[in-house]
C-alpha positions in Angstrom: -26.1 111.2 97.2 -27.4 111.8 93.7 -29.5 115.2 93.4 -33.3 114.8 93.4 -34.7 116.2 90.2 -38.0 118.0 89.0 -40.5 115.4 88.0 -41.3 114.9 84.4 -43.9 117.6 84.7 -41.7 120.4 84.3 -44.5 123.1 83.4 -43.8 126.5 84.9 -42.5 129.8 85.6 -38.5 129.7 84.6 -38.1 132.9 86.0 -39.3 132.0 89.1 -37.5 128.8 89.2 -34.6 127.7 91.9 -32.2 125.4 90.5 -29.9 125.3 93.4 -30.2 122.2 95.2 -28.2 123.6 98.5 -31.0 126.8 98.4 -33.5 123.7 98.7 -32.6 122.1 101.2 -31.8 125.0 102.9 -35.0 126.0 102.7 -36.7 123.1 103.9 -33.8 122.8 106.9 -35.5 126.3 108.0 -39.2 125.8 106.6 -41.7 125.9 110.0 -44.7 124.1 108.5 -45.9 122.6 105.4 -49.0 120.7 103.2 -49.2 117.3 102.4 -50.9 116.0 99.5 -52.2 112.3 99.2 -55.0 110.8 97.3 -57.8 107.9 98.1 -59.9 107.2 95.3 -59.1 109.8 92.8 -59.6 112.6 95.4 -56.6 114.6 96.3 -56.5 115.5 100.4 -54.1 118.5 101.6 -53.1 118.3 105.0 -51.3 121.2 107.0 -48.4 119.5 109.2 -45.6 120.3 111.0 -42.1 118.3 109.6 -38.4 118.2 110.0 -35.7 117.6 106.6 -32.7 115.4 107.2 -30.0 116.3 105.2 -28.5 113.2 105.6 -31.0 110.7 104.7 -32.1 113.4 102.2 -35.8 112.7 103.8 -38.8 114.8 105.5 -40.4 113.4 108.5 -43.6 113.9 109.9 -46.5 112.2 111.8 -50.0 112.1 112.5 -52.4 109.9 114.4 -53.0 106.4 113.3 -56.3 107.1 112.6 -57.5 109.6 109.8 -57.5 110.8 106.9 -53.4 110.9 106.1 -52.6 107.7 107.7 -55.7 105.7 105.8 -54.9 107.6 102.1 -50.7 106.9 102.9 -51.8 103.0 103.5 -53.4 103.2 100.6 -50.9 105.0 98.2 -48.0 106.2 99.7 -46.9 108.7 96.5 -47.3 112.1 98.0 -46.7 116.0 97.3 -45.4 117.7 99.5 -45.0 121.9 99.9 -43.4 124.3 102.2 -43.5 128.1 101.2 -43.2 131.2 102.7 -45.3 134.6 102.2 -43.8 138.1 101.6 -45.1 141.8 100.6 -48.4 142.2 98.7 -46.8 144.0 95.2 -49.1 146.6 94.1 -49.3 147.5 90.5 -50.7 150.0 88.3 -52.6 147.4 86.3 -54.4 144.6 88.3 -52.7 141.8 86.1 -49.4 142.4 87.3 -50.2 142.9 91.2 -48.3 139.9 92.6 -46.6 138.2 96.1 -43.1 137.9 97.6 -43.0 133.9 97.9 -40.8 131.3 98.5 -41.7 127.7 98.3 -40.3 123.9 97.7 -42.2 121.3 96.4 -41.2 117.4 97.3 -42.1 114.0 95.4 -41.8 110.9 97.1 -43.1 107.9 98.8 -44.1 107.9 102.2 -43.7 105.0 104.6 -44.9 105.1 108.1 -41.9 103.8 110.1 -42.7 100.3 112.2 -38.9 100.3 114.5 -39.6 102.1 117.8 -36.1 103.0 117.5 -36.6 104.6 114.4 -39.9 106.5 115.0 -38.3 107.5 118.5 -35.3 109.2 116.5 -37.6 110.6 114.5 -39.7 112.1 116.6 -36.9 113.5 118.4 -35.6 115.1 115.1 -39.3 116.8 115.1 -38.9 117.8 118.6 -35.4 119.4 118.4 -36.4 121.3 115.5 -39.7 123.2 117.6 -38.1 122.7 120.8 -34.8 123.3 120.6 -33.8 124.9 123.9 -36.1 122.2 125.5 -34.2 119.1 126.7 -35.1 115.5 126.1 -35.7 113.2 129.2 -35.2 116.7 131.4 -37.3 119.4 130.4 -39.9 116.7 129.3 -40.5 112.8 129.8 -39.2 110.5 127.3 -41.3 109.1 124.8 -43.5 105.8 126.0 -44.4 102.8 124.1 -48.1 103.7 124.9 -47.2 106.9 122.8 -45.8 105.2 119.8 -48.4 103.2 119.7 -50.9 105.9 118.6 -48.4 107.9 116.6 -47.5 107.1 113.1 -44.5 108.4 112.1 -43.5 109.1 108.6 -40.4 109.0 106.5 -40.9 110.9 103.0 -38.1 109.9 100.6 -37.7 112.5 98.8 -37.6 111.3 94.8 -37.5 114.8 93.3 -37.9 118.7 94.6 -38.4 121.7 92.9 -37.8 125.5 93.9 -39.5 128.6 93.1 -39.3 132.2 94.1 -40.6 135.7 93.7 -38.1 138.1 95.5 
């Protein structure tokens, strides 16, 4: 698998920057929520959501109803930003310019499609639910998902195209 890389845009803090591509992805293995940007008519949406990162298919997955805002704008143009990040201390300074923020965040780039294969938004979803649920058993601790279910569900597959890393430790 080749390495996804920054996006021509490459404005910003090199001292902040992560350029380890195995601290990325473990980061967004371990990440519990993040924001999704997409766009309909030159207005840029964020959306707070929960997601899981494949290693394997070096993808995010998410969903959301099929109606609203993320599944109309992802119709529409399915380039999207994502971010996951993760708050520390408050740093207190002497002078207000340099007070500052433990922080840890990824950023994504990629197309999303919303999956069609049952099978596929099935697996999916099961990737989602063993992530937040993991001591929770499928088909035992609760039902199995139902073709009623999928049908109001879209699931989405983000391929990830490039990632960046930044940190303030």
């Amino acid at each position: 698998m080749s390495e996804p890389r920054c996006p021509i845009n490459r404005v910003r803090r090199r001292d902040r920057a992560v350029e380890d591509d195995n601290w990325i992805r473990a980061f967004l293995r371990d990440a519990q929520h993040g924001v999704v940007a997409t766009e309909a008519g030159g207005q840029p949406f964020v959306n707070p959501l929960l997601f899981v990162y494949e290693e394997e298919t070096n993808a995010l997955y998410f969903h959301s109803g099929r109606a609203g805002r993320i599944f109309a704008n992802i119709a529409a143009n399915p380039r999207v930003c994502f971010n996951a990040c993760r708050m520390g201390k408050l740093i207190a300074e002497a002078e207000a310019w340099r007070f500052d923020v433990q922080y840890e965040s990824v950023v994504v780039f990629g197309k999303a499609t919303a999956l069609a294969d049952p099978e596929e938004v099935t697996r999916a979803l099961r990737l989602l639910l063993a992530k937040y649920f993991p001591d929770l058993r499928y088909g035992e601790d609760y039902r199995p998902i139902t073709q009623e279910q999928l049908a109001k569900t879209a699931v989405y597959r983000l391929e990830i195209e490039a990632w960046s890393g930044k940190r303030n430790t």
